[in-house]
N, C-alpha and C positions, 0 to 999 in steps of 0.2 A: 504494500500500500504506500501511497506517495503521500507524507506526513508534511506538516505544514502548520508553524504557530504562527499569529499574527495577534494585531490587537484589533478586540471588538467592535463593531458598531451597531446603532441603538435597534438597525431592523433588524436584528440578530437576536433580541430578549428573547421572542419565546421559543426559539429551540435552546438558547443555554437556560433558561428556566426550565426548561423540559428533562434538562440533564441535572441539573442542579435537585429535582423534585425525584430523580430516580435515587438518584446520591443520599438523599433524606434519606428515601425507606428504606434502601440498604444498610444506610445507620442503624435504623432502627431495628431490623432485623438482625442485624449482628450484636442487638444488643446494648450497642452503643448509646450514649445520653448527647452525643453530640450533633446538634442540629436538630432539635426535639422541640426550640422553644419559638419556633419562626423565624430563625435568623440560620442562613441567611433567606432571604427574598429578592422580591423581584425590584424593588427600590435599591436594598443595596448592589442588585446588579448592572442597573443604570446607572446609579452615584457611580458606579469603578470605572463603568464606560465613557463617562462624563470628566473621570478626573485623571481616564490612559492609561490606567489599574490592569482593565480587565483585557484577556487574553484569550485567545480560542487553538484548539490544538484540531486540526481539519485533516480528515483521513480520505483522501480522493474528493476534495471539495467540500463534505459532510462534514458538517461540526460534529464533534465525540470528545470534546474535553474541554474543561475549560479553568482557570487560574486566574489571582489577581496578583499581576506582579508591582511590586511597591518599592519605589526608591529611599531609603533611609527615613522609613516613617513607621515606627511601631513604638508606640511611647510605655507598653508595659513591659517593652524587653528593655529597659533600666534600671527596672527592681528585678534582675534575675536570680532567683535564690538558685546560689551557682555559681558558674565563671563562663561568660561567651568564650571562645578561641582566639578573636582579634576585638580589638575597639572600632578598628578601619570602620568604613563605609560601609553598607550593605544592601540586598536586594531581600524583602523578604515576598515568600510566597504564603498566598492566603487562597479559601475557600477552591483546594483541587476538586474536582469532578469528571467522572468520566462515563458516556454513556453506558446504558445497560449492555449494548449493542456490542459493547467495547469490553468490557471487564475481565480481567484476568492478560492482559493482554502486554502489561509493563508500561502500561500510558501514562498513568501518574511518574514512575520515575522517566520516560520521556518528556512529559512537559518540564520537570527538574530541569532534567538537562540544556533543553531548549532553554529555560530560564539562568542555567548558567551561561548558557553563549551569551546571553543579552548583558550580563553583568559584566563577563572579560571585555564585550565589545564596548563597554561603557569603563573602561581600568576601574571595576569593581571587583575585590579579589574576595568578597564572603556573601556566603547563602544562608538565611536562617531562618526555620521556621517552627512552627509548633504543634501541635494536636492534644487529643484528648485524650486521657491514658487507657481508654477503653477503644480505640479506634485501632487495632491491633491490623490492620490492613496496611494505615495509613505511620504506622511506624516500623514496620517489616519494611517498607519503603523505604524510608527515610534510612535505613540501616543498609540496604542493599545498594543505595545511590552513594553512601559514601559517608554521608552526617557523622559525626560526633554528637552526642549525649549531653548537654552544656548543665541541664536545671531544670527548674518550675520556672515559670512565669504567671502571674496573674492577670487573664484575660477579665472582661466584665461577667462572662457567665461560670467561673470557676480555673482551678490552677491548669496548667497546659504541660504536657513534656516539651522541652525546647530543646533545638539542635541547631547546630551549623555544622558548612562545609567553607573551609578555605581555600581559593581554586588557585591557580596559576598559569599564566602563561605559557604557552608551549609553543 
């Protein structure tokens, strides 16, 4: 399949909401508490569209993924009960999703990646991000892409595992 990230636009909502609403039940069927309380939605996927956040991961044209990539803005990763790996600069990823259509397939840690090109191609040399300690999909990832294990962090709906990855130039 011929893979393809790019950044979203707003005629684009309801198929990433569509992906985003499978992503929910999947939470919820694995048990997961994350993404139970209405967040996220279809606002804050227009807020990410609207502020260059949000990203789509297109498999022969088709949206199948989707991510909000964030330049140096996550204000609860400065209470990290922990230690990050760098202070530098960083790219964090937030609300991954990947269709139903799609799963099992290594999409999430290909958007990763994809989101690491976009950080070296910006001399951003760290990736960090976080989940919820019940999301065991979405931290087998973060473990297989490469992350280190930094801490908690405290998001508004409860504590987070948080990780980073420091990339480098090659």
């Amino acid at each position: 399949m011929n893979y393809n990230f790019r950044k979203a636009e707003l005629t684009e909502v309801p198929q990433i909401w569509t992906i985003i609403q499978q992503a929910i039940v999947r939470r919820k069927n694995d048990g997961s508490k994350q993404w139970q309380d209405g967040y996220p939605n279809e606002e804050i996927i227009k807020s990410d569209i609207k502020k260059g956040f949000a990203y789509i991961l297109t498999g022969n044209d088709e949206i199948i993924g989707y991510a909000a990539v964030i330049f140096n803005d996550e204000p609860a990763y400065n209470a990290i009960e922990g230690s990050w790996l760098s202070n530098e600069e960083f790219i964090v990823i937030h609300r991954i999703a990947i269709s139903d259509k799609q799963t099992g397939k290594g999409l999430a840690k290909l958007i990763m990646s994809f989101t690491e090109d976009i950080a070296l191609k910006n001399n951003i040399f760290s990736v960090k991000v976080d989940t919820n300690f019940d999301n065991i999909a979405m931290l087998k990832t973060f473990e297989r892409s490469g992350y280190t294990y930094c801490g908690e962090v405290m998001l508004w709906d409860g504590l987070r595992k948080a990780y980073e990855k420091k990339l480098f130039k090659v």
